[in-house]
C-alpha positions in Angstrom: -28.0 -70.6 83.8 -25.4 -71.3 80.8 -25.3 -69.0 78.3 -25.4 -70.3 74.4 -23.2 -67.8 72.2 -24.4 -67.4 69.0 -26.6 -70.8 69.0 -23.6 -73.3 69.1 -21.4 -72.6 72.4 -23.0 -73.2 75.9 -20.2 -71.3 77.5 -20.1 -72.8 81.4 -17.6 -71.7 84.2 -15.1 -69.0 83.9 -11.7 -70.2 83.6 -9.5 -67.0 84.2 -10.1 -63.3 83.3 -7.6 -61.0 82.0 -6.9 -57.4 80.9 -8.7 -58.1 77.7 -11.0 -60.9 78.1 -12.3 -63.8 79.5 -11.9 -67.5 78.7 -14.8 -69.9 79.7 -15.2 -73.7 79.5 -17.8 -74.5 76.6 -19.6 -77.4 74.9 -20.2 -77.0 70.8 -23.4 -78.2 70.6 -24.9 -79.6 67.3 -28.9 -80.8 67.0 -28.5 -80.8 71.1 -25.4 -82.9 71.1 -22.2 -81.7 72.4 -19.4 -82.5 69.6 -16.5 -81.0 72.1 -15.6 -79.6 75.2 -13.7 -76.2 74.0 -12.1 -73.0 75.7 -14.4 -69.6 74.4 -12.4 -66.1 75.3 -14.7 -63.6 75.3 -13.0 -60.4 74.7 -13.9 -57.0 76.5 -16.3 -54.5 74.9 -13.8 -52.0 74.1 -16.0 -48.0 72.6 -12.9 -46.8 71.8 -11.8 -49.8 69.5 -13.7 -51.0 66.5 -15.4 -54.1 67.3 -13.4 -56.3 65.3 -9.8 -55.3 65.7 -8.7 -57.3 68.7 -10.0 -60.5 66.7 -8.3 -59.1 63.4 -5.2 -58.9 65.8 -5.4 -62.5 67.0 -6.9 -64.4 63.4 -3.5 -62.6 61.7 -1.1 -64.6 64.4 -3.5 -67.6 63.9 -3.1 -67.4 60.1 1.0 -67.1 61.0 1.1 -70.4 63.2 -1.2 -72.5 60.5 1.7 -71.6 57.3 4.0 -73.2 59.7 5.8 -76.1 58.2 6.8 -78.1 61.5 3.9 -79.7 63.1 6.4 -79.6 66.5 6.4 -75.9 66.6 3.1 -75.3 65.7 1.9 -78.2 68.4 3.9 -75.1 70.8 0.3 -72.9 70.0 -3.0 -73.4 71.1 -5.5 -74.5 67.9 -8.0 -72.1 67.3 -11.5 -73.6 65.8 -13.9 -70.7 65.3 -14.0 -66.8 65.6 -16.5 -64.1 64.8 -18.3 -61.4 66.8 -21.7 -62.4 68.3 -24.6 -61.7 66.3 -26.6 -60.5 69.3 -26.8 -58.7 72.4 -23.3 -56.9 73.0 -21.5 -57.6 69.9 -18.5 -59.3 71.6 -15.8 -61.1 69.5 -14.8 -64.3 70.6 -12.6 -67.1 69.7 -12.8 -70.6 70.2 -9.8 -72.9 71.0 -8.9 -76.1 72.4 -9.6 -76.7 76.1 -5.9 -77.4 77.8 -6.4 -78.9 80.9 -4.5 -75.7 83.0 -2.4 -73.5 82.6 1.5 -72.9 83.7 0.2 -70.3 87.1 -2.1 -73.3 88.1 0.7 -76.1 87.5 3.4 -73.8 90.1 1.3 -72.7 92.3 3.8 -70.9 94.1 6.1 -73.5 93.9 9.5 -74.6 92.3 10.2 -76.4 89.4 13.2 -79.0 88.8 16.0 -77.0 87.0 15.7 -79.9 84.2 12.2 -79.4 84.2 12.2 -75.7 83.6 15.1 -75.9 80.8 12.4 -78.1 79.1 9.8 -76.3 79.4 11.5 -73.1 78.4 13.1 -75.0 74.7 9.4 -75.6 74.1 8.2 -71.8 74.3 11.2 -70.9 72.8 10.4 -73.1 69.7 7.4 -70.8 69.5 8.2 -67.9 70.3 11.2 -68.4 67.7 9.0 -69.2 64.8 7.3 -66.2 65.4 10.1 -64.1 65.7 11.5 -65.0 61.8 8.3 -64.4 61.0 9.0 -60.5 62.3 5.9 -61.1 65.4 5.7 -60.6 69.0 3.6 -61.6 71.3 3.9 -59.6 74.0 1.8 -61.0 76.9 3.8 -64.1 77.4 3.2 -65.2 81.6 2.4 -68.5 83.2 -1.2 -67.2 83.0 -0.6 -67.0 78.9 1.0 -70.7 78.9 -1.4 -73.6 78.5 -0.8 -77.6 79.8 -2.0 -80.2 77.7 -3.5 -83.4 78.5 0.2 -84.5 77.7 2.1 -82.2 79.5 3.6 -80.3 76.8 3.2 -76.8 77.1 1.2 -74.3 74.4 1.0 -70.2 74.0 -2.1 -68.8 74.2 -3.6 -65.5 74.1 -2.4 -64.4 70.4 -2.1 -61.1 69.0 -2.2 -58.7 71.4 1.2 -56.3 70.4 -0.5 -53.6 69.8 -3.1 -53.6 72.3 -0.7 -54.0 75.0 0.5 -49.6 74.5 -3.7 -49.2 74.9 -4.5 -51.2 78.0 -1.2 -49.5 79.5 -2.7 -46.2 78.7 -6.0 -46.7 79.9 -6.0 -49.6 81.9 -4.5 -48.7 85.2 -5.4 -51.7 86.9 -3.7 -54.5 85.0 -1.3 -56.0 87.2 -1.0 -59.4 86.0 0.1 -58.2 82.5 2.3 -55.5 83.5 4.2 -57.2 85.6 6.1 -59.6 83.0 6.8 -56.7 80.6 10.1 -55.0 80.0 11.1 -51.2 80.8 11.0 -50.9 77.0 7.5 -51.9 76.6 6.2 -49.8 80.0 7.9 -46.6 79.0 5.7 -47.1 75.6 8.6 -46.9 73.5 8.7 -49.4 70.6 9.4 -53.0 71.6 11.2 -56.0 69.6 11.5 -59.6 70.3 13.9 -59.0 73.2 10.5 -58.1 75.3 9.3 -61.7 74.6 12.8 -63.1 75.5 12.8 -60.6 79.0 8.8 -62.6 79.6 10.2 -65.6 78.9 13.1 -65.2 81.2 10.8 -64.1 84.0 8.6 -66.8 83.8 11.8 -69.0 84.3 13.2 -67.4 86.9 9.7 -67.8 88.7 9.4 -71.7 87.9 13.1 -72.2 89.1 12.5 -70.1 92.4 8.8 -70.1 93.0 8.5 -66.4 93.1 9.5 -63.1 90.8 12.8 -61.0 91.1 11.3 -58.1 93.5 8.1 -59.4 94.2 7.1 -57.8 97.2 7.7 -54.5 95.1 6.2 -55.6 92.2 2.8 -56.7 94.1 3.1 -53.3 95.6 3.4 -51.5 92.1 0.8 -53.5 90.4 -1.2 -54.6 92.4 -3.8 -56.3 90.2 -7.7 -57.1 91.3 -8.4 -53.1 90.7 -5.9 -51.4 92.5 -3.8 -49.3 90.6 -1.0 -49.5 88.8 2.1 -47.4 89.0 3.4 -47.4 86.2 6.7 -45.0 87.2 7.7 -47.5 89.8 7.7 -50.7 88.0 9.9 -49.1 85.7 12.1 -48.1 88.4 11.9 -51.6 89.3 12.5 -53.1 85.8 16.2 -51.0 85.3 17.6 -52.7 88.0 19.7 -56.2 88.1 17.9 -58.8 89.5 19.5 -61.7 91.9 20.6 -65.1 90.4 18.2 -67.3 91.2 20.5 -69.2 93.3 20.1 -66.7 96.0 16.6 -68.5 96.6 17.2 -71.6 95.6 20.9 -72.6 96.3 20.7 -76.2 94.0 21.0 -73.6 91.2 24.2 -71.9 91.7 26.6 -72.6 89.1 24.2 -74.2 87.3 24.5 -73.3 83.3 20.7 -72.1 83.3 20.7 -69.6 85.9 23.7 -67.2 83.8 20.8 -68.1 80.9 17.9 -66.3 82.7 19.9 -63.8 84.1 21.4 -62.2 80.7 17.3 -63.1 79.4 16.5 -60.3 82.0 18.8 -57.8 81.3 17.4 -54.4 82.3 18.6 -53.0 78.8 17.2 -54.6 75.8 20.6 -54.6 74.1 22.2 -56.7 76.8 19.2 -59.5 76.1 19.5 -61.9 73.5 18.4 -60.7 70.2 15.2 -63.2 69.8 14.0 -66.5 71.1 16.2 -68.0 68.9 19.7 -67.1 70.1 17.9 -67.7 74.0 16.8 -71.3 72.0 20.5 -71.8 71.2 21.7 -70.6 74.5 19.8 -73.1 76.3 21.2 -75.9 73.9 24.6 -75.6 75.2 23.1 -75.7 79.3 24.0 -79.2 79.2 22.2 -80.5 83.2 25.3 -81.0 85.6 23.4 -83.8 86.7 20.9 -86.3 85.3 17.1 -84.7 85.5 15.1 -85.6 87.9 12.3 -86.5 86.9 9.3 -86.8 89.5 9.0 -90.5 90.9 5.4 -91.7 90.6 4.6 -91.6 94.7 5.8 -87.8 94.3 3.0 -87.2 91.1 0.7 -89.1 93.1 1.1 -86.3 96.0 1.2 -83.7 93.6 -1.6 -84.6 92.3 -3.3 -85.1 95.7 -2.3 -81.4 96.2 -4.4 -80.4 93.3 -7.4 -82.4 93.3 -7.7 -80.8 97.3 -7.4 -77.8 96.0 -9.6 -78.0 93.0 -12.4 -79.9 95.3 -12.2 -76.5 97.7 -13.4 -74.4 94.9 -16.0 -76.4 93.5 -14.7 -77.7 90.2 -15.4 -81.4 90.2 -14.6 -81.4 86.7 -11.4 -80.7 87.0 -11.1 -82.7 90.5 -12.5 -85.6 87.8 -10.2 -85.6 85.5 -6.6 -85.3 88.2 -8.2 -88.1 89.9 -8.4 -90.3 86.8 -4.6 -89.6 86.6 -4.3 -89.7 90.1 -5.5 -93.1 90.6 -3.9 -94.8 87.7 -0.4 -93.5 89.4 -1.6 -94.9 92.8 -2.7 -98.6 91.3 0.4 -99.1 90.0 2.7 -98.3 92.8 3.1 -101.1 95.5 -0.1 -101.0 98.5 3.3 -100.2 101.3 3.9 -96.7 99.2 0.8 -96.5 97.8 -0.3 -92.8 98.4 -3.5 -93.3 100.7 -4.8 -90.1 100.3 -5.9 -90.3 96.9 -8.4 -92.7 97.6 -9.9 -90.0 100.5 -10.1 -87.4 98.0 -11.7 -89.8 96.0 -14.4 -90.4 98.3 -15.1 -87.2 99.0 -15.3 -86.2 95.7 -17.7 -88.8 94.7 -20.0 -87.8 97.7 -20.2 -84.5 96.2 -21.0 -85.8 93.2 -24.0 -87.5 95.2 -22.2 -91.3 94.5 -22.2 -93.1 97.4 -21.7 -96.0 95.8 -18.6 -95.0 94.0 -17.3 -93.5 97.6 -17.8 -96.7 99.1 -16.0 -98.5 96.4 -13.0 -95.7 96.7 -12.8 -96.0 100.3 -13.0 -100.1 100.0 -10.1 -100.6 97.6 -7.6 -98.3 99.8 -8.8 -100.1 103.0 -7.8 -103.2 100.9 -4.5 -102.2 100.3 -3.2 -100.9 103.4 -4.9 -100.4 107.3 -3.7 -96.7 108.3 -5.0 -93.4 109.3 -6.3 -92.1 106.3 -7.9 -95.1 104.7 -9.9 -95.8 108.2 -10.8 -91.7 107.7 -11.9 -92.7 104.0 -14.3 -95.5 105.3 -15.5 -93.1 108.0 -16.2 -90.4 105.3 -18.1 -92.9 103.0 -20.0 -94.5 105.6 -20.5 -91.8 107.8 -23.9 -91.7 109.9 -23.9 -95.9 109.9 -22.3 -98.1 112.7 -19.4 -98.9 110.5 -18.7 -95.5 109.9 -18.8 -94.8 113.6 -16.3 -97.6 114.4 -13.7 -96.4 111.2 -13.7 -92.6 112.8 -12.8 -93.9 116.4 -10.0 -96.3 114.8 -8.7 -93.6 112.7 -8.7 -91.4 115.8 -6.6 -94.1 117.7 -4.5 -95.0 114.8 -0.9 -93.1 114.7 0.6 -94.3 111.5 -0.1 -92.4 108.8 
């Protein structure tokens, strides 16, 4: 059963869990209307910190972004529309944000980013991340996991105002992996950190869109394991003070290429050898002028990503989510010509709409895709809609006969 926080929030699934909270997806509801779909982080019941301090923490950053002149840098930051501390049962703060439709860990996915795609995602964190910097603040938990996607595309930090929390959950926290494993030696050895720990975070996060993984990552897994196994601490420093490989060793389209000499200096073991903030690494990346044009994802290559996502989303049971890719999925499909059409969009949309008990809808779905093109998959989508009828039964054995995708 959902839960309503503090009469207005009927807080729904659980979106991701961290060392110091959750997020859940939430309705504000008014008179028993629902005025917006929101993001609620509920953060951990802490004895040993006064109730209020890790929301103190985070309203201070939020109070930063608001001053901010530029509505382009602070569009880099999540909005925040409420806070407080529950009035009952545990006495857990909270604060309210925007819903983003994902975050940066669900858009890899353990896979690579274009280099042009990476270099623009990075100027966009690095306008953040900059303003903060003048403003003498660090964030100190920047990770994919800490990066949200908007309905647009554009990328937005999350997670505010955790600097001084980060020295606690290191003490007493032996068991967060996720965290740990983007900070700098600086930060794990507890001494005090500057901006270069953002720009080390930031560089990581880099090298892991441009290669699909992190610099030592069998080590690192092994060090911090995450999911309650604990975290050693002496190792990942170990691991942190040495040089890491280009990332054209994994991916060789990125050797030579101006942004890999960016990330590598970015993750410097030293803090010294770093660049000073997010601003010298914003004016670094100015000058990586793209050796080539970008390349930008044709729309039958969205389409299958796409596809890739709403399959995966559909396996774990959020139709909600599998809802919303589709409605972009299926725009990108309609427009692309029925020969290169993507068939398997219309299959996923089938079977989403039969677990969404729509028949109807399924029908419809697997309909227009047989209308576009005769192949494998769209015979399999009129099987799957009309499964258990005569038709259905003559669709299976054609798509069992059929050899083209």
């Amino acid at each position: 059963m959902a839960e309503l926080l503090d009469g207005r929030y009927l807080l729904h699934e659980t979106l991701g869990r961290g060392a110091f909270g959750a997020v859940h997806r939430a309705e504000l509801r008014v008179l028993g209307h629902t005025l917006r779909q929101v993001a609620v982080k509920l953060f951990h019941a802490d004895p040993a910190v006064p109730v209020a301090e890790p929301l103190g923490e985070a309203l201070q950053l939020i109070r930063v972004v608001a001053e901010c002149p530029d509505p382009v840098v602070r569009d880099r930051f999540l909005t925040c529309y409420d806070a407080g501390v529950e009035s009952c049962g545990t006495g857990r703060p909270y604060m309210v944000t925007e819903l983003a439709r994902g975050d940066l860990a669900w858009r890899l996915n353990g896979g690579q980013l274009p280099a042009a795609t990476v270099r623009d995602y990075a100027l966009q964190l690095c306008q953040g991340l900059a303003f903060l910097h003048e403003r003498g603040v660090v964030h100190l938990d920047l990770k994919p996991g800490n990066v949200l996607v908007s309905a647009s595309g554009s990328l937005k930090i999350g997670d505010f105002g955790l600097a001084r929390r980060v020295s606690t959950l290191l003490r007493r926290t032996p068991s967060a992996g996720g965290t740990v494993r983007y900070q700098p030696a600086e930060v794990l050895q507890l001494r005090e950190a500057g901006p270069e720990a953002d720009v080390y975070a930031l560089g990581l996060t880099c090298y892991e869109m441009l290669t699909g993984r992190l610099p030592h990552q069998d080590q690192l897994r092994a060090a911090a394991p995450g999911d309650g196994g604990r975290t050693d601490i002496d190792a990942l420093v170990r691991l942190k003070l040495r040089d890491v490989e280009p990332p054209g060793t994994r991916n060789p389209e990125l050797r030579g290429h101006p942004l890999e000499a960016v990330v590598v200096r970015a993750l410097s073991p030293l803090a010294t050898d770093r660049y000073p903030d997010a601003g010298a690494f914003l004016r670094a990346l100015g000058e990586t002028v793209p050796t080539a044009p970008p390349r930008t994802p044709t729309p039958r290559r969205r389409a299958e990503e796409l596809a890739a996502h709403i399959r995966a989303a559909s396996r774990r049971g959020d139709l909600d989510l599998a809802d919303e890719l589709l409605r972009e999925a299926l725009d990108v499909n309609r427009a692309l010509p029925d020969t290169v059409m993507v068939a398997e969009v219309y299959l996923l949309a089938t079977e989403v709409a039969l677990l969404r008990k729509d028949p109807g809808e399924a029908r419809a779905m697997a309909m227009e895709a047989l209308g576009r093109r005769r192949c494998r998959v769209t015979y399999q989508a009129m099987a799957t809609a009309f499964a258990g009828t005569e038709l259905g039964r003559g669709f299976a054995r054609r798509s069992r006969e059929e050899t083209s995708p």
